[in-house]
N, C-alpha and C positions, 0 to 999 in steps of 0.2 A: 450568678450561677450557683443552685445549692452545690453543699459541700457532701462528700462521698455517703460520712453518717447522713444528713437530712434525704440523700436520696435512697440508703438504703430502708427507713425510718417513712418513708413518706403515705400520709394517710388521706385519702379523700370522703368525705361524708358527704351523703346528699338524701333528700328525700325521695320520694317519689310515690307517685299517686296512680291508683286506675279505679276507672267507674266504669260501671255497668249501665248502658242506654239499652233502655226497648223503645220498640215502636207499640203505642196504644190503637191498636185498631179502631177501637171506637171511639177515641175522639183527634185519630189522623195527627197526632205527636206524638215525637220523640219524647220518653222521662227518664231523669234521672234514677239509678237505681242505688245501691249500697256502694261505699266507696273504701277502696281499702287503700292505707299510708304506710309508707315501711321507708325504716334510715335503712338505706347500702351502704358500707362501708369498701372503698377498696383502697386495696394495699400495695406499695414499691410502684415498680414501673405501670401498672393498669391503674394505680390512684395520681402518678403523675400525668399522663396520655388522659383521663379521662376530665383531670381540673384544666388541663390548654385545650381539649378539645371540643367539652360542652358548655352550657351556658343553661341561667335558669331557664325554664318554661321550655328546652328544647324535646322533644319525645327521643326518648327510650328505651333501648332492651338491656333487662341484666340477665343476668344467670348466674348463680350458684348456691353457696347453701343457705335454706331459711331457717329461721330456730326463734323462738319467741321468747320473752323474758317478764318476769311481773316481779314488779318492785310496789310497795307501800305506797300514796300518800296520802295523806288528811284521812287514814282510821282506812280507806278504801285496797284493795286489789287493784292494778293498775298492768294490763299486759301491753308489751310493744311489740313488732312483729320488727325481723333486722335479717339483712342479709350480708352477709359475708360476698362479696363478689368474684368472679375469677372470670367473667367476661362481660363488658360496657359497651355499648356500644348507639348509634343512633337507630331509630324506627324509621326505614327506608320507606314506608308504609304512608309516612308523613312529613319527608322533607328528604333531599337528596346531602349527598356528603362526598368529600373527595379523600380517597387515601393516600397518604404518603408513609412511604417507609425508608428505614433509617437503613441500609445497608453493610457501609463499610465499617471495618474496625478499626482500632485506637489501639498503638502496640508499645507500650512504654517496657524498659527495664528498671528494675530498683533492685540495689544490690547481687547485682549478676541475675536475679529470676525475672523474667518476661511473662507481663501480663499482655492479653488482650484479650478485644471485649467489644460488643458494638457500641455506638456514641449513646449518651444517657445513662447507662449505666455505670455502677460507683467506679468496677475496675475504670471504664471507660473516661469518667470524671479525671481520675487521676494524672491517666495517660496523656490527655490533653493540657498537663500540664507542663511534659516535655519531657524527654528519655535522660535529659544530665540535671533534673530537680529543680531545673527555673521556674519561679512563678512571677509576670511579669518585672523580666529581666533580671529577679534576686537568685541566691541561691537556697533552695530551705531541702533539702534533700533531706535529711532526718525527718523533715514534717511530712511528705511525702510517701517516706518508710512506713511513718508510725501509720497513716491513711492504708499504705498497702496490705501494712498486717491487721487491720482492721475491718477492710474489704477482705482479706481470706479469712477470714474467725467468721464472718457474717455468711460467705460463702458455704462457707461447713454448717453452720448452722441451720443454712435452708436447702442444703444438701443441694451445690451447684458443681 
């Protein structure tokens, strides 16, 4: 199981591709047209949900923001195109999928303050580690502390 930082930290990169098909009336085929490649990057919980739940070569929808970038090489201009993600998801279009969701919450105390959280996330990581600081059957409660004031700095930081 990652640890609170690797899941608050966690990044998924992937490519992905779309091409343009026409139909040639005159000579009754499909051609290939120009094809555009772009890395998406997604981030925390939609980079971890989208590394268990895709695979290569499966089709997809993203959405979010695009922005391009050109960097040097061999004397040359070199642009990429990248997306920033904030929603992954599969192409129902071209393959069925089943949802599951995570519901219940995870309710730990550490030093008198009560965290909760749904499961997967960092609070939520913690919580599952027991409300009196056991981590299989030791006791680390200061480690558990220093996690929870880590998950609220991180908290604040992405304004939760």
């Amino acid at each position: 199981m990652p640890t609170p930082a690797e899941l608050a930290a966690y990044k998924a990169t992937f490519r992905i591709a779309s091409s343009q098909r026409r139909f040639d009336q005159g000579s009754g085929e499909w051609r290939d047209g120009r094809s555009l490649f772009m890395t998406v990057v997604a981030w925390r919980q939609l980079g971890q949900h989208a590394a268990l739940s895709l695979e290569v070569g499966d089709p997809v929808i993203a959405h979010g923001r695009i922005f391009s970038r050109e960097y040097e090489k061999d004397g040359r201009t070199q642009t990429v195109i990248e997306m920033e993600a904030t929603a992954v998801g599969p192409d129902l279009a071209w393959c069925t999928s089943t949802v599951s969701r995570k519901r219940s919450t995870a309710t730990v105390a550490v030093s008198g303050e009560e965290f909760s959280a749904e499961p997967g996330t960092p609070t939520a990581v913690a919580a599952e580690w027991g409300a009196d600081g056991s981590i299989d059957g030791g006791s680390d409660v200061d480690e558990v502390e220093a996690i929870a004031r880590e998950i609220r700095a991180h908290e604040a930081a992405v304004g939760v």
